[in-house]
C-alpha positions as CSV (number, residue, x, y, z in Angstrom):
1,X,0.0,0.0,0.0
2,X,1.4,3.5,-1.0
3,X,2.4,5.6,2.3
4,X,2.0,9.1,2.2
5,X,4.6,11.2,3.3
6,X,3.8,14.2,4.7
7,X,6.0,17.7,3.7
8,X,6.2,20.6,6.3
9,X,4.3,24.1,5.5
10,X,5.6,26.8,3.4
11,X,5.2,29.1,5.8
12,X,8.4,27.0,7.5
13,X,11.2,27.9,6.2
14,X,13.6,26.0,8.1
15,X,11.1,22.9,7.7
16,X,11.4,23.9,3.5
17,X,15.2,23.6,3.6
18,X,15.1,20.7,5.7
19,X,12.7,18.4,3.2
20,X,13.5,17.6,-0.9
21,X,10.5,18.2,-2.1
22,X,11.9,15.8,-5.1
23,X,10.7,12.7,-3.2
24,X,7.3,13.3,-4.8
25,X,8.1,13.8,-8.3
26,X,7.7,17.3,-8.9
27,X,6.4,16.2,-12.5
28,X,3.6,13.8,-11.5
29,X,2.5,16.8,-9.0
30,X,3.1,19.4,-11.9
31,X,0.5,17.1,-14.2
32,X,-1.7,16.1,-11.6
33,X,-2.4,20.3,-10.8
34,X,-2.2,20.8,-14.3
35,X,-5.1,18.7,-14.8
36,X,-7.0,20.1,-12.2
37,X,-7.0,23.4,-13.4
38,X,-7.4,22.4,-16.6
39,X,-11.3,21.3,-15.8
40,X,-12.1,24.4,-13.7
41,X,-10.8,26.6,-16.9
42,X,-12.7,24.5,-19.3
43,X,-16.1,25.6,-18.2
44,X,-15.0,29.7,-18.4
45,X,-15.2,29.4,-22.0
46,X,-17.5,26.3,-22.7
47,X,-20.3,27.9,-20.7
48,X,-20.8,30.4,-23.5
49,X,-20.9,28.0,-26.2
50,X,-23.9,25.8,-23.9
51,X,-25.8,29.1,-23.4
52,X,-28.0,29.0,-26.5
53,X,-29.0,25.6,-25.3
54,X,-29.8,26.0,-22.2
55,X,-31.8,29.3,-23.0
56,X,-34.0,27.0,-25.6
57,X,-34.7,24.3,-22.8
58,X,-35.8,27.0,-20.4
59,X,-37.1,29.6,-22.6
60,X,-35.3,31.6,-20.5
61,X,-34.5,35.7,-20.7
62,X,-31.1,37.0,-21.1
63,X,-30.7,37.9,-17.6
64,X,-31.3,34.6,-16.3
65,X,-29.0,32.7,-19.0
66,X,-26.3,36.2,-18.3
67,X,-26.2,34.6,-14.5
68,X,-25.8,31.3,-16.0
69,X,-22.4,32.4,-17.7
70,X,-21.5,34.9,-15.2
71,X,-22.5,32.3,-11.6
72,X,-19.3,30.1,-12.3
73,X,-16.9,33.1,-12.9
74,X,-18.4,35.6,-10.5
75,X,-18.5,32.9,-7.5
76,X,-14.8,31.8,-8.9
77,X,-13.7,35.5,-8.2
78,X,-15.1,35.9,-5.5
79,X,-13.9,33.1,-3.6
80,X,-10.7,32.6,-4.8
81,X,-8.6,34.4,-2.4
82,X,-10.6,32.9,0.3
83,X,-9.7,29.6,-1.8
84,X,-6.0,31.0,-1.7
85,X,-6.1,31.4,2.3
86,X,-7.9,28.1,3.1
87,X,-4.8,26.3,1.2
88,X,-2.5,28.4,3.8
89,X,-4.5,27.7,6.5
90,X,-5.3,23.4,5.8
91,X,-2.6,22.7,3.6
92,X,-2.8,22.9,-0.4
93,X,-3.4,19.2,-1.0
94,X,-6.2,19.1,1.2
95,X,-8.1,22.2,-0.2
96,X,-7.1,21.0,-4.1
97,X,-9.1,17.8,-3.7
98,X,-11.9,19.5,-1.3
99,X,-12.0,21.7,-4.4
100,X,-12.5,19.2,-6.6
101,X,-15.5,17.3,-4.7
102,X,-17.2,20.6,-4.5
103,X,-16.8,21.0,-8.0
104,X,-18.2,17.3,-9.0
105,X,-20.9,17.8,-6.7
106,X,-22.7,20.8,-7.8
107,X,-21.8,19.9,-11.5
108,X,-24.3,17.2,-11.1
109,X,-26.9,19.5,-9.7
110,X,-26.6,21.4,-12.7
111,X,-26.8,18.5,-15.0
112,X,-30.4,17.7,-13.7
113,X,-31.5,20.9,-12.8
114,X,-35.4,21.3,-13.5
115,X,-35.2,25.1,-13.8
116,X,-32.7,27.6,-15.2
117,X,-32.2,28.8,-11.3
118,X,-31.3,25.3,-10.4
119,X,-28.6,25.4,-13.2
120,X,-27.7,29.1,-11.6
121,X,-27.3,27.5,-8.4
122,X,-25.4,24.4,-10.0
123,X,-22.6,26.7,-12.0
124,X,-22.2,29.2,-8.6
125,X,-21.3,26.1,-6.8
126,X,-19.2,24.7,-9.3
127,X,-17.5,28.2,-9.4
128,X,-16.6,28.0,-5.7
129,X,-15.0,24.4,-6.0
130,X,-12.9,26.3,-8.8
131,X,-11.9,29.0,-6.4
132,X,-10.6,26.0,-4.1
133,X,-8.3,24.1,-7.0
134,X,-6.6,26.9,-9.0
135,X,-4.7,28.7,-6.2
136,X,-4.5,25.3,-4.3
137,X,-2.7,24.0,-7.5
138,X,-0.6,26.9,-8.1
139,X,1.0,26.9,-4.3
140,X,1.6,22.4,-4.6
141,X,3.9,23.2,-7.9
142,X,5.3,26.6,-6.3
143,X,5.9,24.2,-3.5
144,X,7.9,20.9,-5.7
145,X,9.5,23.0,-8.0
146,X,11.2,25.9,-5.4
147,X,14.1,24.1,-5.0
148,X,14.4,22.8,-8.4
149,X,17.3,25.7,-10.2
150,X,16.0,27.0,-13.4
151,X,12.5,25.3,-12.8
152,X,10.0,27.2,-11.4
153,X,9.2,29.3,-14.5
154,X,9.0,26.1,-16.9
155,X,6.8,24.9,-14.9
156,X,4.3,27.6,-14.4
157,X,4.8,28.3,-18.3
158,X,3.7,24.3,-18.4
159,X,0.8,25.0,-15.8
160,X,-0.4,28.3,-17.8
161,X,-0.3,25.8,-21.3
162,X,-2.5,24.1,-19.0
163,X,-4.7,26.9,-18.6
164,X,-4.6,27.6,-22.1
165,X,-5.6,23.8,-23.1
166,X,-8.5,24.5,-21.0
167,X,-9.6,27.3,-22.4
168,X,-9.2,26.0,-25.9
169,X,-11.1,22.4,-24.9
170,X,-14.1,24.3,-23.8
171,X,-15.6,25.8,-26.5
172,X,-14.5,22.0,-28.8
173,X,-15.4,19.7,-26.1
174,X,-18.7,21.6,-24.5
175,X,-19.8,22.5,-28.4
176,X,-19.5,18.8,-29.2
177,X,-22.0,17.5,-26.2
178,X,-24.4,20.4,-27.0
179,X,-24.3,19.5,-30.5
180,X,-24.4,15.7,-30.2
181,X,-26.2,15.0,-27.0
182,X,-27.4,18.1,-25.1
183,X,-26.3,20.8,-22.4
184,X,-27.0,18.3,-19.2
185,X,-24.1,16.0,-20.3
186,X,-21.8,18.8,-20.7
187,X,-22.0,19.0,-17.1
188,X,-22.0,14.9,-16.2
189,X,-19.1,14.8,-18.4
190,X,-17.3,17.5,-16.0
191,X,-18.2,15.9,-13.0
192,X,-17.0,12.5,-14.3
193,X,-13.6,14.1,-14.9
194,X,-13.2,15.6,-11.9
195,X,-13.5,12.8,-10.0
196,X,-10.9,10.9,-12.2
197,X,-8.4,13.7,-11.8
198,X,-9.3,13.7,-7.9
199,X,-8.4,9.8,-7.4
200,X,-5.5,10.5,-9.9
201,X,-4.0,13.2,-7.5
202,X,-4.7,11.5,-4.2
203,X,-1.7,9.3,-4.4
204,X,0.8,12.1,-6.0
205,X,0.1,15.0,-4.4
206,X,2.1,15.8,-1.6
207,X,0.5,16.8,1.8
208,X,1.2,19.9,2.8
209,X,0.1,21.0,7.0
210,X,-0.6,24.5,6.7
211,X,0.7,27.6,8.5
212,X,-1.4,26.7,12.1
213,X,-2.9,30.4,11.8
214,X,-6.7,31.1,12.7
215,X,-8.5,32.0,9.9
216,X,-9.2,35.7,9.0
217,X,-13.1,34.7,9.1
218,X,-13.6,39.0,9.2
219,X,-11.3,39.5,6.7
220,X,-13.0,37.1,4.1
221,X,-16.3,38.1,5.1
222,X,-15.4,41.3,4.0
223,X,-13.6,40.5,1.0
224,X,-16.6,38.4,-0.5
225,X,-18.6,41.2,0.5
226,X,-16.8,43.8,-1.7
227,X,-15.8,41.7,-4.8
228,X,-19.5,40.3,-4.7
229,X,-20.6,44.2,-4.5
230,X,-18.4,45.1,-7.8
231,X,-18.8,42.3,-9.5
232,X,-23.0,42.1,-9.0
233,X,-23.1,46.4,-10.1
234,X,-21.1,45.7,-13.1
235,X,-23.4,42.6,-13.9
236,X,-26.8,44.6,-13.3
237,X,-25.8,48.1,-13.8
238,X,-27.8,48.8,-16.7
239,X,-30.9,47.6,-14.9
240,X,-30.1,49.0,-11.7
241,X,-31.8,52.8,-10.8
242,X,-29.0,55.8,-10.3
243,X,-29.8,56.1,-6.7
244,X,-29.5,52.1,-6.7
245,X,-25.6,52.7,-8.1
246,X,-24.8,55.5,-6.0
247,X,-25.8,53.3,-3.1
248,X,-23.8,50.5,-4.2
249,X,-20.8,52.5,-4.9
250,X,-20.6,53.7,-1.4
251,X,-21.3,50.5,-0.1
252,X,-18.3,49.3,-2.2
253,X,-15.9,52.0,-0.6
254,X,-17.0,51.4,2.7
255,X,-16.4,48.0,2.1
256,X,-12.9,48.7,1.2
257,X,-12.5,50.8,4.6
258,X,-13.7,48.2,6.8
259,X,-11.4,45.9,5.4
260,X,-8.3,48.1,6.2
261,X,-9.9,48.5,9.5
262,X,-10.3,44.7,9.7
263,X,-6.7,43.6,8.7
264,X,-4.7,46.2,10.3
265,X,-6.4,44.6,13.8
266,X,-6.1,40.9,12.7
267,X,-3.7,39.3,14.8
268,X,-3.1,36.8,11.5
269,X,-4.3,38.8,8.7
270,X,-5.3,37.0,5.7
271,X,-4.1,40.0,3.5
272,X,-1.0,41.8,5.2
273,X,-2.1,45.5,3.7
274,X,2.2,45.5,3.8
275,X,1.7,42.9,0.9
276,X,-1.1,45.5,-0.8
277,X,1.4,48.6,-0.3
278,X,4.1,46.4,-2.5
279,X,3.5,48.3,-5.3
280,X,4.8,45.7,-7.8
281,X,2.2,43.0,-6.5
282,X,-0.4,45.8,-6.5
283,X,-0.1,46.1,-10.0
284,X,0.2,43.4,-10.9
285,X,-3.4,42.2,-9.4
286,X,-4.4,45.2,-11.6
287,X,-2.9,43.9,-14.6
288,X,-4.2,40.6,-14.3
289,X,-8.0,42.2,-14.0
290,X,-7.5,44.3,-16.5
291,X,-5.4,42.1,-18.8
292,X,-8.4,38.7,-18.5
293,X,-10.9,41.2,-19.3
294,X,-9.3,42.3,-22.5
295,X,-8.9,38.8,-23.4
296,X,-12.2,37.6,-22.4
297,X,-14.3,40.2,-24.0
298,X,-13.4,39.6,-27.1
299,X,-13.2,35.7,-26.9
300,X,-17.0,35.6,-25.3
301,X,-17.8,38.3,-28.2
302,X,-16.4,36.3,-31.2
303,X,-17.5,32.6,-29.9
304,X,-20.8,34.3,-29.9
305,X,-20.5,36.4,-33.0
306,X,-19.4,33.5,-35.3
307,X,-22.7,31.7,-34.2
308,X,-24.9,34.3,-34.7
309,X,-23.5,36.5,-37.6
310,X,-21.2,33.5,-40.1
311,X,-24.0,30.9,-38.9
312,X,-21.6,28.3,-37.6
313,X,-23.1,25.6,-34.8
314,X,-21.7,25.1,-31.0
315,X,-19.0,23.0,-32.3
316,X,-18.3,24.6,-35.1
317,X,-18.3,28.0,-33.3
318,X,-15.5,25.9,-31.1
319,X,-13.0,24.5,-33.9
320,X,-13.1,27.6,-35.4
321,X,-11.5,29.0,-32.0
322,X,-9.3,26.4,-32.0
323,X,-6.4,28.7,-34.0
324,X,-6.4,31.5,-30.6
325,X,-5.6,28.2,-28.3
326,X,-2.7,27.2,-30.1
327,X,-1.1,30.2,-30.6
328,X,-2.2,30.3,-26.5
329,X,-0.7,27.3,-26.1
330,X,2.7,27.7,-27.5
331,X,3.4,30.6,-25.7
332,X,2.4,29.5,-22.4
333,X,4.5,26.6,-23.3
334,X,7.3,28.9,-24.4
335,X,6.8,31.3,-21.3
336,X,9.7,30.1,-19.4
337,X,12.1,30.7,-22.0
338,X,10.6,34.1,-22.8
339,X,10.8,35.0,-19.3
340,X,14.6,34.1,-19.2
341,X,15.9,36.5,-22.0
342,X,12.7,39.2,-21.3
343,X,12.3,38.7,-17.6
344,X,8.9,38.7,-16.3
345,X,8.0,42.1,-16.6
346,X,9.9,42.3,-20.2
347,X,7.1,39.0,-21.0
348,X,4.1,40.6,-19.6
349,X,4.8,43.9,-21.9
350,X,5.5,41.2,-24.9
351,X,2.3,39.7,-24.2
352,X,0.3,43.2,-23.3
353,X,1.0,44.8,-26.6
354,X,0.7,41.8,-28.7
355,X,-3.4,41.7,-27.3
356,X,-3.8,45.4,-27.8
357,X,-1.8,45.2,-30.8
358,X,-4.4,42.0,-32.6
359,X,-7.9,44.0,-31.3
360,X,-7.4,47.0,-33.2
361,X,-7.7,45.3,-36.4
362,X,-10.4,42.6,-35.5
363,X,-14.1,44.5,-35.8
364,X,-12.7,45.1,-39.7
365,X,-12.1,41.7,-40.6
366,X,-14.8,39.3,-38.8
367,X,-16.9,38.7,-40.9
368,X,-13.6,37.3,-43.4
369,X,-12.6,34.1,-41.6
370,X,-9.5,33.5,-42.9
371,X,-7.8,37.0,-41.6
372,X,-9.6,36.4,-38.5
373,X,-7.6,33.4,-37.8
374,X,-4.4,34.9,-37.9
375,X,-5.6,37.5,-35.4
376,X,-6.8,34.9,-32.8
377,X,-3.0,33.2,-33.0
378,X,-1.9,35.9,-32.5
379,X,-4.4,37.1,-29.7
380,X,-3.8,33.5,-28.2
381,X,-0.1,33.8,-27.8
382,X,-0.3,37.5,-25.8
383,X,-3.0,35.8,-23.8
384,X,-0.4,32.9,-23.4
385,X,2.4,35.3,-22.0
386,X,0.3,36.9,-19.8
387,X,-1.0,34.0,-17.6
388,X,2.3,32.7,-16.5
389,X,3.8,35.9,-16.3
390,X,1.8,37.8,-13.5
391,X,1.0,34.3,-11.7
392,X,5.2,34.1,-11.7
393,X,4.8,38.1,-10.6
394,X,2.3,37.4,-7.7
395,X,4.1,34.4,-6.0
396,X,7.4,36.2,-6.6
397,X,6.6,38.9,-4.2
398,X,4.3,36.7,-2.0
399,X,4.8,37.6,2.0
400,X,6.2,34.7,3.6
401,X,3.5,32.1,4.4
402,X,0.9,33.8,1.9
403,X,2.2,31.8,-0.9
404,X,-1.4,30.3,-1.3
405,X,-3.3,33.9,-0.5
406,X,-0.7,35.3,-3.3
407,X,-1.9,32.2,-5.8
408,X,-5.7,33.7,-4.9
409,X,-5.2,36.9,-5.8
410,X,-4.3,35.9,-9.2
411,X,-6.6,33.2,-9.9
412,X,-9.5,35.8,-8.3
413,X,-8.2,39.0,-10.4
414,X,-8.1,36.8,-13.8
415,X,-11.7,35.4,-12.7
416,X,-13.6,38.6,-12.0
417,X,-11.7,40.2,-14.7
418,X,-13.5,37.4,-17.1
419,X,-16.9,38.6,-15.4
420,X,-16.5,42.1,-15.5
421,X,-15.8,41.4,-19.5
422,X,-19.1,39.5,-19.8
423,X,-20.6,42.3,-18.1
424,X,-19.6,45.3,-19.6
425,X,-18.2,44.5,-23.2
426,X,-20.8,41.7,-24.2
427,X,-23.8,44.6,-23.8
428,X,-21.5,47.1,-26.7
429,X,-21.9,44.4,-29.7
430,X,-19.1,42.5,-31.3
431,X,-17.2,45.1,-33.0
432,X,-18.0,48.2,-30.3
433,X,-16.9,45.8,-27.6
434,X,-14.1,44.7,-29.1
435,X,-12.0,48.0,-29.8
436,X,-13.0,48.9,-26.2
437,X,-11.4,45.6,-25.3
438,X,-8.2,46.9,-27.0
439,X,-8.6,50.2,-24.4
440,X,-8.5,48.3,-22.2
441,X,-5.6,46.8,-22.8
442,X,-4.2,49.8,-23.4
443,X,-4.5,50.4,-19.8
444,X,-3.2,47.7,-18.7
445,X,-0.3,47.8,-21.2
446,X,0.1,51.1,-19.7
447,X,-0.1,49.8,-15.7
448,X,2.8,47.2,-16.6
449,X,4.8,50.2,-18.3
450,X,4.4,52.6,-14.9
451,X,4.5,50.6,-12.2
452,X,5.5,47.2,-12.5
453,X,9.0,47.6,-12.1
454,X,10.6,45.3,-9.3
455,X,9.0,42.2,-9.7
456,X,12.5,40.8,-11.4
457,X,14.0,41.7,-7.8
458,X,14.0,39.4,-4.7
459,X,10.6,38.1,-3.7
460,X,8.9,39.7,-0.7
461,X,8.7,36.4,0.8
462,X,12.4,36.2,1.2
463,X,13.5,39.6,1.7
464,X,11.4,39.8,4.5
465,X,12.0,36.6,6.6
């Protein structure tokens, strides 16, 4: 029978030097979190391609199927840096295949849902076991691979292909149910898979003890308070009354106070506010909101477009996507390399002005297939520098023991930067929302340009201990 060996916290650092973390091979970890986060991607983007579907079974409005694409990725932003300091506080293993039961359970809820609000209720929950496994997976390679010279950035280039595979499988695999069978076995297919990749990881992973802190329980309150509060004005907005916004905007800053107020009197905070006055990690949260969201907008806007304007099905609508995920792919895969001659910054500028650089041109050429192509590779490989390159930013200048909190931020900024995209650039129209996308890359070209500066330094995490 296999024994599992137990590795000390992260937040040890004389336990860290102590242990090799190469008696669990850091590549059976590396593909066991890669396929993790793969599933919880997959649905980001295949949920748009099942939403014409699911709007015929229901006969449902476009508010209720806009909360059955926004649930998953508003509840996975949400709750990701609560995912992020569960994985501190139980140990990453632990919260990675908690994660992924969550994920399989509420997946089948959705699959036999009798109501489009049951399907809501399905994708939120499924959203929340995502907010478990991505930082939770992130921290286990961080973890195997720290010790490993010359590793870490191949490996969270491999784990951003990863991401990358996910997002390309969605649209394929989740057209190709819809098409063949129907929306419900979309989701039993999901659930079947993350329970394979759950009794896969069991044995591999390597179990972490987290740091021993009390929870922030204040803290997260708070936190899901105030990104629920964004994220649910810039769903709604153009439904909601003026006074309705006003009130919600205050709420929002108030929010923000109260959580100063909150952490500054933690005795463990979840979210040193030394780790938010780090300008370089402060950014680059900013980047990786604003960055998703110029991605996102246009791939929800295009997946959608090519249905509804060239006349192309689910799964056709999903191979003809399949040109943005390779060039995605590649340059994730290539990301550690990049990030060797560029440095991280240097990639994240590559990969910032190759996205605003595709948009500009894209409203003038959709409806001619065969230039749009080009423009999705090209689309998919900025997109593909990007992911690794502000996940490598965030852990890089992670306080020490926050490595998992650090891991949420990212995974929480790239989610609710994909909802605020369904929110606000999906209403403008394909072309419209796509050269706003481009400004808003711009400003996030622009963020990485000004302040993003030190993240090629020492990490926080060690300069501080």
């Amino acid at each position: 029978m296999h024994s599992e060996h137990v590795t000390p916290s992260l937040a040890d650092p004389e336990a860290r030097a102590s242990v090799a973390p190469r008696r669990r091979s850091p590549g059976l970890v590396l593909a066991s979190a890669s396929l993790g986060t793969l599933l919880v991607i997959l649905l980001t983007s295949g949920l748009n391609i099942a939403s014409p579907a699911i709007r015929s079974t229901f006969d449902a409005g476009g508010t209720a199927i806009g909360w059955v694409l926004s649930g998953y990725t508003l509840a996975f932003a949400m709750l990701s840096l609560t995912g992020g300091a569960l994985t501190d506080r139980f140990g990453a293993r632990r919260v990675f295949l908690g994660g992924l039961g969550v994920f399989t359970a509420f997946s089948l809820v959705a699959a036999a849902a009798p109501t489009v609000a049951v399907v809501v209720v399905g994708t939120f929950g499924q959203g929340v076991g995502a907010a478990l496994v991505l930082p939770s997976a992130l921290t286990l390679i961080q973890f195997v691979y720290q010790d490993v010279p010359g590793r870490l950035s191949w490996a969270i280039g491999m784990w951003a292909g990863a991401n990358a595979l996910g997002a390309a499988l969605g649209p394929v695999l989740c057209g190709a149910l819809v098409s063949v069978s129907s929306w419900r076995a979309m989701f039993l297919v999901v659930s079947v898979l993350a329970v394979a990749f759950a009794l896969v990881g069991r044995p591999v992973l390597p179990l972490l003890r987290g740091g021993g802190a009390r929870l922030d329980l204040p803290g997260l309150v708070v936190m899901v308070v105030l990104l629920g509060l964004v994220a649910f004005l810039a769903h709604d907005w153009r439904a909601l009354p003026a006074w309705a916004l006003g009130a919600g905007a205050v709420a929002a800053v108030a929010a923000v106070w109260l959580f100063g107020r909150v952490e500054r009197r933690a005795a463990a905070p979840m979210l040193p506010l030394g780790q938010l006055r780090d300008v370089p990690f402060s950014a680059n949260a900013v980047v990786t909101v604003v960055g998703t969201a110029a991605f996102f907008g246009p791939l929800y806007l295009v997946s959608m477009g090519l249905q509804d304007e060239l006349g192309m099905s689910a799964f056709q609508a999903g191979v003809a996507l399949l040109p943005l995920a390779g060039g995605n792919i590649v340059a994730a895969l290539a990301a550690g390399r990049v990030i060797g001659r560029l440095g991280v910054r240097g990639a994240m500028v590559l990969g910032s002005v190759l996205v605003v650089a595709v948009l500009i041109p894209m409203p003038l050429v959709f409806a001619r297939y065969g230039l749009l192509l080009v423009l999705l590779v090209f689309l998919g490989m900025g997109w593909g520098l990007l992911v690794p390159t502000t996940s490598a930013a965030g852990l890089a200048r992670a306080v020490a023991g926050k490595e998992g909190v650090a891991s949420g931020v990212t995974a929480g900024g790239r989610e609710l930067g994909a909802a605020l995209a369904a929110a606000t650039l999906l209403p403008l129209g394909i072309r419209a929302g796509i050269w706003a996308a481009a400004g808003v890359g711009l400003v996030s070209l622009l963020v990485v340009l000004v302040s993003v500066r030190a993240v090629d330094g020492a990490p926080v995490s060690r300069s501080r201990s």
